[in-house]
C-alpha positions, 0 to 999 in steps of 0.5 A: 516490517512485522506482521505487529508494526503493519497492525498498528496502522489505521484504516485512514493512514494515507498509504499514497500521497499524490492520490490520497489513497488510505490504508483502507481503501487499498486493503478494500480493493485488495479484497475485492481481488487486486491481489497483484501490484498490477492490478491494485495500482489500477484499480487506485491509482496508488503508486502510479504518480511518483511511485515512492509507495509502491516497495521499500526498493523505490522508497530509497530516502525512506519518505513513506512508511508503508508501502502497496508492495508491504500491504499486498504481503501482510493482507495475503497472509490475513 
């Protein structure tokens, strides 16, 4: 994924589905520093139930479009 894909995401796209967690929540807890995939799936809950949105790796099927480990990359470089 670019930088210019990630930007076409809204701030309300559900990043988690089993927790409802949006794009913008987790980019608001990353800025308030949970900058590691640690700290942001316990700050969240995102990726702690089936875990498909954590990285591409764990998304084999490619059932999500974006994912914590993506988000962490491009908001680092923001």
């Amino acid at each position: 994924m670019t930088l210019e894909e990630f930007k076409k995401f809204d701030l309300e796209y559900t990043v988690c589905e089993c927790f409802d967690i949006t794009l913008g929540e987790l980019l608001e807890a990353i800025k308030n520093g949970n900058d590691t995939l640690e700290s942001l799936m316990d700050e969240t809950d995102a990726g702690t139930a089936c875990g498909l949105c954590r990285s591409v790796e764990e998304d084999e099927d490619g059932d999500r479009e974006l994912h914590l480990d993506e988000i962490l990359k491009f908001a680092k470089e923001n």
